[in-house]
PDB file of N, CA, C and O in Angstrom:
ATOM      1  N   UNK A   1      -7.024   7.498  -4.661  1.00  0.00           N
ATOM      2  CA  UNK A   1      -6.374   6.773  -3.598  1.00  0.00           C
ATOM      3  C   UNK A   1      -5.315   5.811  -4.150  1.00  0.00           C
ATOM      4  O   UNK A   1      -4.267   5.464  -3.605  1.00  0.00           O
ATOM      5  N   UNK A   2      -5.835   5.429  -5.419  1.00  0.00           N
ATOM      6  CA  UNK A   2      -4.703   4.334  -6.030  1.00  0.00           C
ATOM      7  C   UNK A   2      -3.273   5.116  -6.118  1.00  0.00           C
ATOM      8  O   UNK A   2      -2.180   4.961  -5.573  1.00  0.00           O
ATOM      9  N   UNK A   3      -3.884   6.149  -7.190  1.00  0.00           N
ATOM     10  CA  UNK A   3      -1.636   7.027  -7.407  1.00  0.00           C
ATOM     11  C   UNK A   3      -1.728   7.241  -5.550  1.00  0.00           C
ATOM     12  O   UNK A   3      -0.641   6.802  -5.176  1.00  0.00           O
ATOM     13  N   UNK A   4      -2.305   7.579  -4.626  1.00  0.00           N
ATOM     14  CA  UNK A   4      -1.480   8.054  -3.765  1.00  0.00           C
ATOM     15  C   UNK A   4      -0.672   6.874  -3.227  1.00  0.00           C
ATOM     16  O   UNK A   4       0.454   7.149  -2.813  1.00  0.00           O
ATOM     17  N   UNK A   5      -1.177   5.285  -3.155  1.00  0.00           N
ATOM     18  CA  UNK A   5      -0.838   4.207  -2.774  1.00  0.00           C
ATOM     19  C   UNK A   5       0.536   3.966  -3.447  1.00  0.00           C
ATOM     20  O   UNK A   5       1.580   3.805  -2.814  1.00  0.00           O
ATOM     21  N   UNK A   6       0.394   3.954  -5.199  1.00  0.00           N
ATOM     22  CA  UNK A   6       1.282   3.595  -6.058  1.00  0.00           C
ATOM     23  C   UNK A   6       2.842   4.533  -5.902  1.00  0.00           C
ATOM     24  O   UNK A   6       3.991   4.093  -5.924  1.00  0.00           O
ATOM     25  N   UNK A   7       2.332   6.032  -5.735  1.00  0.00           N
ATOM     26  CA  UNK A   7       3.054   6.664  -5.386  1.00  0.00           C
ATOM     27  C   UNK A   7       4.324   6.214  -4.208  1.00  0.00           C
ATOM     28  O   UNK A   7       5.538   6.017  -4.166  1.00  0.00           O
ATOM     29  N   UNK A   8       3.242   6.213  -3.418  1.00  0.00           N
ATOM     30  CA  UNK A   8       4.087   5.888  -1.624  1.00  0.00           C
ATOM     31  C   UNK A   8       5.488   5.022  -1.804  1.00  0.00           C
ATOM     32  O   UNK A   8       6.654   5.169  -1.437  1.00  0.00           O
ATOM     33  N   UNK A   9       4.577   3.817  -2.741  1.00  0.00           N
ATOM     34  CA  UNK A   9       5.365   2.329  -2.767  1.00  0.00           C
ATOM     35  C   UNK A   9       6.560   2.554  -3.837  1.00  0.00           C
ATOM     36  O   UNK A   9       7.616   1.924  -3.898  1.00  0.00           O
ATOM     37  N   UNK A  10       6.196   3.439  -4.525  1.00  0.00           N
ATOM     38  CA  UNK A  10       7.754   3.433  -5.458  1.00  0.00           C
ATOM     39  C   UNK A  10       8.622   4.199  -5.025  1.00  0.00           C
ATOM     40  O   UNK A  10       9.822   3.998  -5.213  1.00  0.00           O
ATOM     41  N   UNK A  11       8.122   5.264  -4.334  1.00  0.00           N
ATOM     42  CA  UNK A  11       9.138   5.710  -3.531  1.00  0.00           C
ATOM     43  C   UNK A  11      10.351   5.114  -2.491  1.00  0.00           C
ATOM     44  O   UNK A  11      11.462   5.536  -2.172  1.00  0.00           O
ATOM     45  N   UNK A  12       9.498   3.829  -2.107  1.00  0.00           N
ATOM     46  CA  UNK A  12      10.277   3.094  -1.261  1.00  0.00           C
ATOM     47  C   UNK A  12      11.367   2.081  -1.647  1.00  0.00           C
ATOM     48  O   UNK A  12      12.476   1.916  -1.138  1.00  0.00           O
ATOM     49  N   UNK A  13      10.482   1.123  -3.189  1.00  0.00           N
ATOM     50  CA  UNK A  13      11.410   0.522  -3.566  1.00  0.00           C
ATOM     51  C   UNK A  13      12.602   0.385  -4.430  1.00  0.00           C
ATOM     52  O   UNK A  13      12.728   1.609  -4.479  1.00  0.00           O
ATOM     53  N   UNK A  14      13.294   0.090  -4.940  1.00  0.00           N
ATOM     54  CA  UNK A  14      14.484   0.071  -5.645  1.00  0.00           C
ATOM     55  C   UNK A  14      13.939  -0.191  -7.593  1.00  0.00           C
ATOM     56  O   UNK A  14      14.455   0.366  -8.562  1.00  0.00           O
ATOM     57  N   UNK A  15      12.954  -1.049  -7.601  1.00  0.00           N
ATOM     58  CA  UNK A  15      12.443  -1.525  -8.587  1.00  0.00           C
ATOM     59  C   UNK A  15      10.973  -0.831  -8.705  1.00  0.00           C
ATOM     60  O   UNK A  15       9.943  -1.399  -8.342  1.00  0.00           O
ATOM     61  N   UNK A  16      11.019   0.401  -9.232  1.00  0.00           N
ATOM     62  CA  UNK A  16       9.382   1.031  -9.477  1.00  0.00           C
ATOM     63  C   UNK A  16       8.655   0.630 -10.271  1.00  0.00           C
ATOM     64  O   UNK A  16       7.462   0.924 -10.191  1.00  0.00           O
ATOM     65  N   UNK A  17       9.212  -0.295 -11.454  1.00  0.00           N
ATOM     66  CA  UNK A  17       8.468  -0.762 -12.652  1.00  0.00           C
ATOM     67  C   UNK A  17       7.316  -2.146 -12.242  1.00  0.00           C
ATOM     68  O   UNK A  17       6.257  -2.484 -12.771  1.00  0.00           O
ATOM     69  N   UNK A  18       8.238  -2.820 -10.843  1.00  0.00           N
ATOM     70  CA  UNK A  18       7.436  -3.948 -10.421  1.00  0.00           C
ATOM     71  C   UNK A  18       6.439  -4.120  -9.684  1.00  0.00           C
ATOM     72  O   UNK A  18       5.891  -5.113  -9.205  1.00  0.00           O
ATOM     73  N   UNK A  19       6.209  -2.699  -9.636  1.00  0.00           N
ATOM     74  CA  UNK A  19       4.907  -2.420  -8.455  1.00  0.00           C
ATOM     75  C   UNK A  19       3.814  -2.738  -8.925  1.00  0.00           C
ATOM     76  O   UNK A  19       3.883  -2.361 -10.095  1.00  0.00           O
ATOM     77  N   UNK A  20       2.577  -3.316  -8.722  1.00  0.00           N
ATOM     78  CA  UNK A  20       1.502  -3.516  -9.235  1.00  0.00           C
ATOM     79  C   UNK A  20       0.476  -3.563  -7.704  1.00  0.00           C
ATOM     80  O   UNK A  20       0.443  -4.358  -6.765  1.00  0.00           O
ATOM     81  N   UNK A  21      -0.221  -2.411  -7.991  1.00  0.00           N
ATOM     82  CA  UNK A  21      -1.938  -2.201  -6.743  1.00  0.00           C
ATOM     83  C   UNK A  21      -2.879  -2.551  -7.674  1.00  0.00           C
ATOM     84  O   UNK A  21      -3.044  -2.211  -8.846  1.00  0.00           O
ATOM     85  N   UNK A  22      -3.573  -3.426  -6.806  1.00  0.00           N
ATOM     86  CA  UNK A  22      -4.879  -4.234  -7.093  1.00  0.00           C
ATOM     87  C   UNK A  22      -6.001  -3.647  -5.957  1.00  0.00           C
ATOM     88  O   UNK A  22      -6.067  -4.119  -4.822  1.00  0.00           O
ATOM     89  N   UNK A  23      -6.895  -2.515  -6.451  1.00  0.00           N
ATOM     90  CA  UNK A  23      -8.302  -2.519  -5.845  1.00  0.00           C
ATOM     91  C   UNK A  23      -8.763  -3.525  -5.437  1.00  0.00           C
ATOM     92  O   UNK A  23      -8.523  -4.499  -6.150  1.00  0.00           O
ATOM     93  N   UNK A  24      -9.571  -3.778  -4.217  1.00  0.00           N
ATOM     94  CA  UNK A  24     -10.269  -5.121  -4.464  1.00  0.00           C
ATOM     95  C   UNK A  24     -11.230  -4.494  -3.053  1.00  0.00           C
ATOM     96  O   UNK A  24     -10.812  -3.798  -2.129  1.00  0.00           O
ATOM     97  N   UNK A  25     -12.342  -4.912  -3.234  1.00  0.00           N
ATOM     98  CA  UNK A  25     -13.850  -4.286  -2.675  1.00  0.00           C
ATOM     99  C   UNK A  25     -13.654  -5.289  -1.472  1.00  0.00           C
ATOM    100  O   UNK A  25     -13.236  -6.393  -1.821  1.00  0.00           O
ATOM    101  N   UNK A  26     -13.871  -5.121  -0.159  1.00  0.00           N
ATOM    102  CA  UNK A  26     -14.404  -6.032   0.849  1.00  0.00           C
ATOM    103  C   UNK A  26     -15.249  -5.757   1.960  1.00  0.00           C
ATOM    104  O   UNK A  26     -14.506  -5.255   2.804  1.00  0.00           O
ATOM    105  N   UNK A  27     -16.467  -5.823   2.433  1.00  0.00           N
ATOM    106  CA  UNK A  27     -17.087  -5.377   3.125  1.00  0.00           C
ATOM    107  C   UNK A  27     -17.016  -3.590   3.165  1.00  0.00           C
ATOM    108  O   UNK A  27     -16.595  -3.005   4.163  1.00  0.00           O
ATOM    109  N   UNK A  28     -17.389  -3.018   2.196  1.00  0.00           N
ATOM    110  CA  UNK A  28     -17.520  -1.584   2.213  1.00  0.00           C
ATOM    111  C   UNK A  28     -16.059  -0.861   2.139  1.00  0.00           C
ATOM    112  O   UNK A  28     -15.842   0.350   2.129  1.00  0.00           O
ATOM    113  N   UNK A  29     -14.991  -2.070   2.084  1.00  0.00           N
ATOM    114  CA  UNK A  29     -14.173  -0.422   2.252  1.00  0.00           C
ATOM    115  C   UNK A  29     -12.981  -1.565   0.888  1.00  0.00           C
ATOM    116  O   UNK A  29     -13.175  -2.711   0.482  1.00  0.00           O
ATOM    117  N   UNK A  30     -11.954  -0.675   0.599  1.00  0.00           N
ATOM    118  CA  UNK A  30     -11.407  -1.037  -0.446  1.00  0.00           C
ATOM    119  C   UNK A  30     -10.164  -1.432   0.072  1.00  0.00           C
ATOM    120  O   UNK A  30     -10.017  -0.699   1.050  1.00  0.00           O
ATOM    121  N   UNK A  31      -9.095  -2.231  -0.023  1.00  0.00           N
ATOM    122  CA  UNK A  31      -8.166  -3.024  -0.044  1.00  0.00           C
ATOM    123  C   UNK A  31      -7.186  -2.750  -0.901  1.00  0.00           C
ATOM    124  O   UNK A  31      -7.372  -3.425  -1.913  1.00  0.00           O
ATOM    125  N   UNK A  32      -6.529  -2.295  -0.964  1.00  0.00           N
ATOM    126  CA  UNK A  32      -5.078  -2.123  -2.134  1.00  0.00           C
ATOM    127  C   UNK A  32      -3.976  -3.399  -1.857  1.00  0.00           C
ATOM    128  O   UNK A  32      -3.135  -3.400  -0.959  1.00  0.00           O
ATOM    129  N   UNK A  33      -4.165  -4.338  -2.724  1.00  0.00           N
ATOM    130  CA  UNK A  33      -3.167  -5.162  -2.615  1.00  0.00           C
ATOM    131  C   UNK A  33      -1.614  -4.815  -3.483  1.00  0.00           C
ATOM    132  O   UNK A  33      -1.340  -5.008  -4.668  1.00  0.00           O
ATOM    133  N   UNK A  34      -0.923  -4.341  -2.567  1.00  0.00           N
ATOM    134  CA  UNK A  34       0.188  -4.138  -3.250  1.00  0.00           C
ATOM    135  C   UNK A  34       1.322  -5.357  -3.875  1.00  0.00           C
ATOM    136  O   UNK A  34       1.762  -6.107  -3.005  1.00  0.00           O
ATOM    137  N   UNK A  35       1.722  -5.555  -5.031  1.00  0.00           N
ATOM    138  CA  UNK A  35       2.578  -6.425  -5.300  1.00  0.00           C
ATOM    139  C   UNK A  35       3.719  -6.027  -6.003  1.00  0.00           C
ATOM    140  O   UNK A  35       3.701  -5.411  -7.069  1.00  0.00           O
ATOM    141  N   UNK A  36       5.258  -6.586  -5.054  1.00  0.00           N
ATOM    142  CA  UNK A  36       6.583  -5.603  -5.497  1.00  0.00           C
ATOM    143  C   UNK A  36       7.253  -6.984  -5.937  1.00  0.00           C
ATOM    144  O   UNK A  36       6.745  -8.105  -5.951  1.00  0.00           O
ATOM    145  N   UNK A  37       8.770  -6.510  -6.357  1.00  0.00           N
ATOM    146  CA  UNK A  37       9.706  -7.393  -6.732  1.00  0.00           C
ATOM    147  C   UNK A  37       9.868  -8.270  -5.466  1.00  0.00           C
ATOM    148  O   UNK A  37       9.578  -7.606  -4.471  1.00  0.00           O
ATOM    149  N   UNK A  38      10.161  -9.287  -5.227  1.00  0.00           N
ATOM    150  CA  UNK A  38      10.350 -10.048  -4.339  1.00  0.00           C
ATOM    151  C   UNK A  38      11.859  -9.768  -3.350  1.00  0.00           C
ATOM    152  O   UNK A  38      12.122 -10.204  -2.229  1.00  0.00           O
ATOM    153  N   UNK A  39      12.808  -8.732  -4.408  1.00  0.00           N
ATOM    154  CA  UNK A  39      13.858  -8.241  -3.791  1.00  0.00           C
ATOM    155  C   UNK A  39      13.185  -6.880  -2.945  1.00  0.00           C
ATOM    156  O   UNK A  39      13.972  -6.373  -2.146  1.00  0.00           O
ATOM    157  N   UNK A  40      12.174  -6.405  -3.010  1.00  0.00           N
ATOM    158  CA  UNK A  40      12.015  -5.093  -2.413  1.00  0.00           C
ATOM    159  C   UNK A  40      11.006  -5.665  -0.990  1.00  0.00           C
ATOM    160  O   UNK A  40      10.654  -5.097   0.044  1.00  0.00           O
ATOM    161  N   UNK A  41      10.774  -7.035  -1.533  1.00  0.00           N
ATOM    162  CA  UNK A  41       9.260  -7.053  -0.321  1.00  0.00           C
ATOM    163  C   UNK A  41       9.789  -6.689   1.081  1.00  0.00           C
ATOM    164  O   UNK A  41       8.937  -6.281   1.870  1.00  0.00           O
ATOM    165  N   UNK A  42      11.569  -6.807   1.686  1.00  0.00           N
ATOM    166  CA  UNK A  42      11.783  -6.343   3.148  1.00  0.00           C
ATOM    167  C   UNK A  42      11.302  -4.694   2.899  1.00  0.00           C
ATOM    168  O   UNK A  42      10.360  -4.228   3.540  1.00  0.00           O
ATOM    169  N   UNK A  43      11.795  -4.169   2.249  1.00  0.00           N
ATOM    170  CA  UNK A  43      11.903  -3.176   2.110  1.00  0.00           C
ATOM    171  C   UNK A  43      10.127  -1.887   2.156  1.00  0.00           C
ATOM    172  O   UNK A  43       9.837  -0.708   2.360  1.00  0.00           O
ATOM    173  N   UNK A  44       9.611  -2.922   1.885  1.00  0.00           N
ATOM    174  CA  UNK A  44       7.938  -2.189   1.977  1.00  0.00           C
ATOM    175  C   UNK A  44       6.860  -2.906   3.096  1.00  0.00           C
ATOM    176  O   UNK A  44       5.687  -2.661   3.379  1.00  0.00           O
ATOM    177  N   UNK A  45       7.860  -3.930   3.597  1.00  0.00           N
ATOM    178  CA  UNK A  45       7.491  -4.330   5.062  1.00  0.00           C
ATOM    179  C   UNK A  45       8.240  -3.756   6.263  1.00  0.00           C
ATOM    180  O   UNK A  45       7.825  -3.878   7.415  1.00  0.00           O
ATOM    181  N   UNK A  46       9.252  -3.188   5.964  1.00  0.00           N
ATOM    182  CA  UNK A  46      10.056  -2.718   7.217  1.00  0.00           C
ATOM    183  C   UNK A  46       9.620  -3.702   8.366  1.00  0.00           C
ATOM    184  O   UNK A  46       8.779  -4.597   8.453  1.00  0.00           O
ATOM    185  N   UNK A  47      10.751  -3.033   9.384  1.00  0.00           N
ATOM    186  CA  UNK A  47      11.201  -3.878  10.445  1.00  0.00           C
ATOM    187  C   UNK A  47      10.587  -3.845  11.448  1.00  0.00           C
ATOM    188  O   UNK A  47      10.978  -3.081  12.330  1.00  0.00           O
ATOM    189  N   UNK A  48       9.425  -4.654  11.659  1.00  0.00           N
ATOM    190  CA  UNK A  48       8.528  -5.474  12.960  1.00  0.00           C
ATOM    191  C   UNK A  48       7.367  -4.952  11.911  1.00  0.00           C
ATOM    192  O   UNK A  48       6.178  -5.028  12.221  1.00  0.00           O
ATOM    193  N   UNK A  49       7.666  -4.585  11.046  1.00  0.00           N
ATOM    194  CA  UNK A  49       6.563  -3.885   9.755  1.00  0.00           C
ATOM    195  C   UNK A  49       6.319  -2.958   9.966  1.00  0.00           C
ATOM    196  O   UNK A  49       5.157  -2.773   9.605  1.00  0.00           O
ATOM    197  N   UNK A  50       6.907  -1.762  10.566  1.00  0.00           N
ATOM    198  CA  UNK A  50       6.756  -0.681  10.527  1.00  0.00           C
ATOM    199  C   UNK A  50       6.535   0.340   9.293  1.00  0.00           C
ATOM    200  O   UNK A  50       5.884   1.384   9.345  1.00  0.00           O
ATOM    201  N   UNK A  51       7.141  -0.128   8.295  1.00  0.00           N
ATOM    202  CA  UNK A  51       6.448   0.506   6.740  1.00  0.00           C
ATOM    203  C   UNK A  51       5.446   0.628   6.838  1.00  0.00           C
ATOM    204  O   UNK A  51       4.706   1.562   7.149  1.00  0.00           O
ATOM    205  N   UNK A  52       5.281  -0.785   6.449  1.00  0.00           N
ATOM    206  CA  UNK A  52       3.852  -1.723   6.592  1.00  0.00           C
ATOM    207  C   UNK A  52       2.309  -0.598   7.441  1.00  0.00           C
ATOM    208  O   UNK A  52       1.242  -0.209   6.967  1.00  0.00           O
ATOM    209  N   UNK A  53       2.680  -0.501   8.236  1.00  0.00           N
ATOM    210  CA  UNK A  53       1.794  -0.097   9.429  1.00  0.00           C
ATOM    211  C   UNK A  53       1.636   1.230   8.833  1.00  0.00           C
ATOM    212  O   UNK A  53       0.560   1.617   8.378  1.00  0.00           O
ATOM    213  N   UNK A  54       3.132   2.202   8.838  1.00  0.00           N
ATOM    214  CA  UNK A  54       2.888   3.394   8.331  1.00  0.00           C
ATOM    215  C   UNK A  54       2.363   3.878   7.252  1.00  0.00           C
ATOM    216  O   UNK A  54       2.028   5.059   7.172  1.00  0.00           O
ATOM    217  N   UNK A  55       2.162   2.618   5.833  1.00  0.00           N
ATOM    218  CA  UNK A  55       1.544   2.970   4.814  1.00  0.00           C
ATOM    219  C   UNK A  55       0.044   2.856   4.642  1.00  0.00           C
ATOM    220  O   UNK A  55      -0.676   3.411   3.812  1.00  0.00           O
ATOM    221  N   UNK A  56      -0.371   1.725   5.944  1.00  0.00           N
ATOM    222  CA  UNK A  56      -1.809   1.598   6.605  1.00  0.00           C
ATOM    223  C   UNK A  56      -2.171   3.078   6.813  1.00  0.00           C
ATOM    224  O   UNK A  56      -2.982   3.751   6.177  1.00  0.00           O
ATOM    225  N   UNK A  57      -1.514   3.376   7.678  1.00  0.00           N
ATOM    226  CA  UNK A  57      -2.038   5.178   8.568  1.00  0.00           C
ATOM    227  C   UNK A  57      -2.418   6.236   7.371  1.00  0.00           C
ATOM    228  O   UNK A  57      -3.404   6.963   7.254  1.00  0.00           O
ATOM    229  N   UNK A  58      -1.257   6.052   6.513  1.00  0.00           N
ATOM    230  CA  UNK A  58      -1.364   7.248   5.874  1.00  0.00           C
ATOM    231  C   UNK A  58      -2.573   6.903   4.900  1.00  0.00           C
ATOM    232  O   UNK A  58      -3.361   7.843   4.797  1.00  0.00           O
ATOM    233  N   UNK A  59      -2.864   5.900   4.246  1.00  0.00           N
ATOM    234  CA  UNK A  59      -3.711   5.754   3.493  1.00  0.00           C
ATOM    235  C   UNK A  59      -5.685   5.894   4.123  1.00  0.00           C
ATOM    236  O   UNK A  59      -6.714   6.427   3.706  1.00  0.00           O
ATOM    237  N   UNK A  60      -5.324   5.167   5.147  1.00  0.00           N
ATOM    238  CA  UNK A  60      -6.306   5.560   5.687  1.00  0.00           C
ATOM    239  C   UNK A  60      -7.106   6.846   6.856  1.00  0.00           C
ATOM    240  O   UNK A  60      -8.180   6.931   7.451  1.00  0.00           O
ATOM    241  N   UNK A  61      -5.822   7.713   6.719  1.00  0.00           N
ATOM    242  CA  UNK A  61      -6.175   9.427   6.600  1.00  0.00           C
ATOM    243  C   UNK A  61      -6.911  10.050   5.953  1.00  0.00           C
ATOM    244  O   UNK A  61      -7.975  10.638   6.144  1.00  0.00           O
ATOM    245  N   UNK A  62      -5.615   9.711   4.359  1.00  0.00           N
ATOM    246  CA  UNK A  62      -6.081  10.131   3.229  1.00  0.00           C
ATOM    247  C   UNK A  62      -7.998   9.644   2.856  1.00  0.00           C
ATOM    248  O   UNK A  62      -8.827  10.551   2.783  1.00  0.00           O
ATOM    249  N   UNK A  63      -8.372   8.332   2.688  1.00  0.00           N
ATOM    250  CA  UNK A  63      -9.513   8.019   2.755  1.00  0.00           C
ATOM    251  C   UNK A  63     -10.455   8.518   3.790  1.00  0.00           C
ATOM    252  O   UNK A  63     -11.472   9.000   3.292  1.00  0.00           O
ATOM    253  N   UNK A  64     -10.401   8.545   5.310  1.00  0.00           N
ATOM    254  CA  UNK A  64     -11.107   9.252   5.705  1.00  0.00           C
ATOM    255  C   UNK A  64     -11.273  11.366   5.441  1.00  0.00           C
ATOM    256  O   UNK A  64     -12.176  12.146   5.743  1.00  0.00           O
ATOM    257  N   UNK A  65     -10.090  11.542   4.851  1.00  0.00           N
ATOM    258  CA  UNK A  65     -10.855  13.243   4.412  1.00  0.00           C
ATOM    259  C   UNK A  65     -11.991  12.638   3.040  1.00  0.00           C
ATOM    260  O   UNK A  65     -12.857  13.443   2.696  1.00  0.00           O
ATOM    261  N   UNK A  66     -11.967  11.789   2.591  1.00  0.00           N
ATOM    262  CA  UNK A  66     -12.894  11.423   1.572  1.00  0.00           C
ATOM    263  C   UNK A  66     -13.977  10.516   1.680  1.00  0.00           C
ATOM    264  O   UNK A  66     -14.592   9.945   0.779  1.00  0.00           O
ATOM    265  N   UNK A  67     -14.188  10.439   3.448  1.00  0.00           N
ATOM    266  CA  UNK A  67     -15.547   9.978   3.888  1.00  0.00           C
ATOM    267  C   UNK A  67     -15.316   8.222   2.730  1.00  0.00           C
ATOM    268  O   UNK A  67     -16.224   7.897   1.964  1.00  0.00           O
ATOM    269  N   UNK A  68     -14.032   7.374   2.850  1.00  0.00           N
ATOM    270  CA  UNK A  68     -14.148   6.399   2.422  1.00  0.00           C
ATOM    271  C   UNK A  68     -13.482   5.352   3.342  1.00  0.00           C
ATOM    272  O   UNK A  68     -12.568   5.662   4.106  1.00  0.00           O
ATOM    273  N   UNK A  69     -13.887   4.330   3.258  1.00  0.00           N
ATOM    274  CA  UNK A  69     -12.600   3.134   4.120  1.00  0.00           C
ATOM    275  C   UNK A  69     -11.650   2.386   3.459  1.00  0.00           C
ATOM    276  O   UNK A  69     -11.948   1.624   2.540  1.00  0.00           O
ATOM    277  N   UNK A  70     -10.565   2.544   3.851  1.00  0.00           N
ATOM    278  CA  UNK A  70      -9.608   2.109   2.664  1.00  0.00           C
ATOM    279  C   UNK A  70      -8.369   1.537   3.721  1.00  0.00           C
ATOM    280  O   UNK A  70      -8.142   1.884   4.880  1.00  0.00           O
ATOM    281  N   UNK A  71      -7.618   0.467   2.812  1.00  0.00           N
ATOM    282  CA  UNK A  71      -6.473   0.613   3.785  1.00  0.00           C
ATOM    283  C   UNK A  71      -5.655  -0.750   2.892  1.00  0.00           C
ATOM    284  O   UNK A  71      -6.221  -1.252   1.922  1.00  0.00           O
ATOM    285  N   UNK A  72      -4.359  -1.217   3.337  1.00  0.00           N
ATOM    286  CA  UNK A  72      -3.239  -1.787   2.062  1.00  0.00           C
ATOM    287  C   UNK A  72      -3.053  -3.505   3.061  1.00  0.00           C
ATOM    288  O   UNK A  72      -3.334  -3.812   4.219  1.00  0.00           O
ATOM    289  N   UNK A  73      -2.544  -4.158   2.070  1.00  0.00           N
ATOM    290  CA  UNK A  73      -2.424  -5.167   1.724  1.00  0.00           C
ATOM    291  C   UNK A  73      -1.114  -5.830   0.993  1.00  0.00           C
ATOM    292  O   UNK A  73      -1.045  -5.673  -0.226  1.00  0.00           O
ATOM    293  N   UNK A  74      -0.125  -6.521   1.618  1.00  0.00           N
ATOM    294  CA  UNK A  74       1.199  -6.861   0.791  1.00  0.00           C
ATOM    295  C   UNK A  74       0.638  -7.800   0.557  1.00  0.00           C
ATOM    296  O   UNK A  74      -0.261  -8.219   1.286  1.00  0.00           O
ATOM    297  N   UNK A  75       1.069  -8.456  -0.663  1.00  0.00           N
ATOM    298  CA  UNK A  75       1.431  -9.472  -1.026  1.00  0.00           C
ATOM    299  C   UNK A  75       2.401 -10.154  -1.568  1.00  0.00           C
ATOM    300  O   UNK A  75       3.078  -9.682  -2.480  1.00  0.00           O
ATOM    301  N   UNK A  76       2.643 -11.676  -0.942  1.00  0.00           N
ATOM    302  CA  UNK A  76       4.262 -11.600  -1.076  1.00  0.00           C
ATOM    303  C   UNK A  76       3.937 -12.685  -2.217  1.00  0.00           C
ATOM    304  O   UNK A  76       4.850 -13.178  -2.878  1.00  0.00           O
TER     305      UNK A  76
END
């Protein structure tokens, strides 16, 4: 679930080297805190956060074909 997360996010931003996902456990399901260059953060929040939202969905697709709960986290 992590490369598919890590994946997503460099695709989006300008700076792929600054990406850093952080696992982090919370009540049963896992949390990907994503952290980008501070020049890319519009850019992986989109507009009204529509990124944002869409990188929620897809991740937590992906986790449910794997019977897991998962889902993302910016951090600015």
């Amino acid at each position: 679930m992590q490369q598919l997360v890590e994946y997503l996010v460099q695709a989006i931003v300008d700076e792929p080297e600054a990406v850093h996902i952080t696992p982090v456990e919370r009540g049963g399901m896992t949390v990907y805190q994503i952290e980008v260059a501070q020049s890319d953060l519009g850019k992986v929040i989109g507009r009204h956060g529509r990124t944002a939202d869409a990188l929620r969905i897809v991740v937590g697709a992906a986790a449910k074909t794997r019977n897991v709960r998962a889902t993302v986290d910016i951090i600015s």
